[in-house]
N, C-alpha and C positions, 0 to 999 in steps of 0.2 A: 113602623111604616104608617104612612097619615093615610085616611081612611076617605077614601073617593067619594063625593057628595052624588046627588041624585042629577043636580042641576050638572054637575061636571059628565058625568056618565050620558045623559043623551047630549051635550054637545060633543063629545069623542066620539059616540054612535053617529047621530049627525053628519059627524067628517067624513066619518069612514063610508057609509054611504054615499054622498057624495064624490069620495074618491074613488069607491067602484062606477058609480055612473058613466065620472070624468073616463076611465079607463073602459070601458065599454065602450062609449060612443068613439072614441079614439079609434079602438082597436075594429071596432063596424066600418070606420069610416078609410082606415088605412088597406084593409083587407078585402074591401069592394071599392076600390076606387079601379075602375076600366075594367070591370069587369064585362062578361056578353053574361047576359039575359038567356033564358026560353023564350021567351017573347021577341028580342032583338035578332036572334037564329035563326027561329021562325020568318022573319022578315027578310033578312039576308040572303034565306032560302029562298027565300018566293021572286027578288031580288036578282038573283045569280050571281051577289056576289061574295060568296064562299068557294067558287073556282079557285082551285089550285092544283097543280102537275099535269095529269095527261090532256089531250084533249078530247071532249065528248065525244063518243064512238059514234063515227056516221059509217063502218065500214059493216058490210055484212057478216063477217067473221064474226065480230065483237058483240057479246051475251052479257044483259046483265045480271051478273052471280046475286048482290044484295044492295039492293037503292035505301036512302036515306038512314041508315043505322045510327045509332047512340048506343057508343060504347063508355063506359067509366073504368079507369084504370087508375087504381088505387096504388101509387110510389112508393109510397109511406106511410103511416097510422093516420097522419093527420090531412095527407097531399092529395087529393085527386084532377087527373088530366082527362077531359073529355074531350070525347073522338065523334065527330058526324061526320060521313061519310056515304060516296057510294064506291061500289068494287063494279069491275065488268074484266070477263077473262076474253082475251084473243083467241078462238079457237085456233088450233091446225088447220092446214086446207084440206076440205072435206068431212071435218070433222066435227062442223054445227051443228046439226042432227042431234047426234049422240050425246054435246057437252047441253045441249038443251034439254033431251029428254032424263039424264040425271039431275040438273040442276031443278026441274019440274017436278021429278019422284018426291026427290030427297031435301025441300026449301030447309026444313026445320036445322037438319044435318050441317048445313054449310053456312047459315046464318050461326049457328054454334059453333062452327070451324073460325069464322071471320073473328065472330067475339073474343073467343079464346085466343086468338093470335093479337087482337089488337090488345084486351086488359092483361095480356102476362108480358108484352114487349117493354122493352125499357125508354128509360123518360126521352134518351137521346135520339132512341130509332126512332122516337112519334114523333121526334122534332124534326127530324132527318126532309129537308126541300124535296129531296128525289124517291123518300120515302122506300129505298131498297130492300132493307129490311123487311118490312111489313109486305111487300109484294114476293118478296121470293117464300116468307113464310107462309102466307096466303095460300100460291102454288101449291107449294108443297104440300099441307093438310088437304085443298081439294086433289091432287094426284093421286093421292093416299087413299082417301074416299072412293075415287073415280077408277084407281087402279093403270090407268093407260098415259098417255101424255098425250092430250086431247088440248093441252091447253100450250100458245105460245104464251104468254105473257097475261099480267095482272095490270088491268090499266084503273087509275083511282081518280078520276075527273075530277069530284067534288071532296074539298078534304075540310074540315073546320076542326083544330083541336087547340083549347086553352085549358089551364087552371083553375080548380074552385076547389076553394080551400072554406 
């Protein structure tokens, strides 16, 4: 076997370098192209246009459970889906008082109710327009908390969820 010179050995070093470059900037440029920003969310929020499903509660019933949340919801080792969002529950009639003054005890409780429902749902239910999933399992955890059925409906005004990978 012929015996590799010095000069030969950093132009192959050389290549190879380059060819990792080549394949980084490739793979930065395929992997963030349309992607949203912190910054551009930020905007959007201030904006209003992250609107999507219900419409903002203007009724007296309607409490809101958790405004502006980020959640991350990890699919797969390498996949993450993020969720910004706000929740507001519909109370029962007669029943705002009560779904207020739990939701006032216990913030910490049900902002970790929300999370856990949004990062363990699947890729399909967070994609879901009418979002059914994530609103009936929402219910459910706060009922669960709350013990009583205080609550008609999960209404989710504000919803932004993409991919960053």
């Amino acid at each position: 076997m012929a015996r590799m010179t010095k000069k030969r050995k950093r132009q192959l070093v050389g290549a190879l370098i380059a060819l990792v470059i080549i394949i980084l900037v490739l793979m930065f440029s395929f992997t963030n192209a349309g992607k949203i920003t912190w910054k551009t969310m930020a905007k959007a929020a201030n904006t209003g246009s992250l609107d999507s499903g219900d419409t903002v509660p203007k009724s007296t019933t309607e409490v809101p459970v958790v405004e502006n949340i980020i959640v991350e919801n990890w699919y797969s080792y390498h996949h993450c889906y993020v969720v910004q969002c706000d929740v507001y529950a519909k109370a029962a009639p007669g029943q705002r008082q009560q779904l207020e003054g739990y939701l006032d005890k216990h913030p910490n409780e049900i902002k970790a109710a929300v999370r856990t429902v949004l990062a363990d749902a699947e890729l399909d239910d967070l994609r879901d327009p009418e979002l059914k999933y994530v609103k009936q399992e929402i219910k459910k955890e706060l009922l669960k908390n709350i013990g009583q059925s205080v609550i008609e409906e999960i209404l989710v005004p504000k919803w932004n969820g993409y991919d960053r990978r």
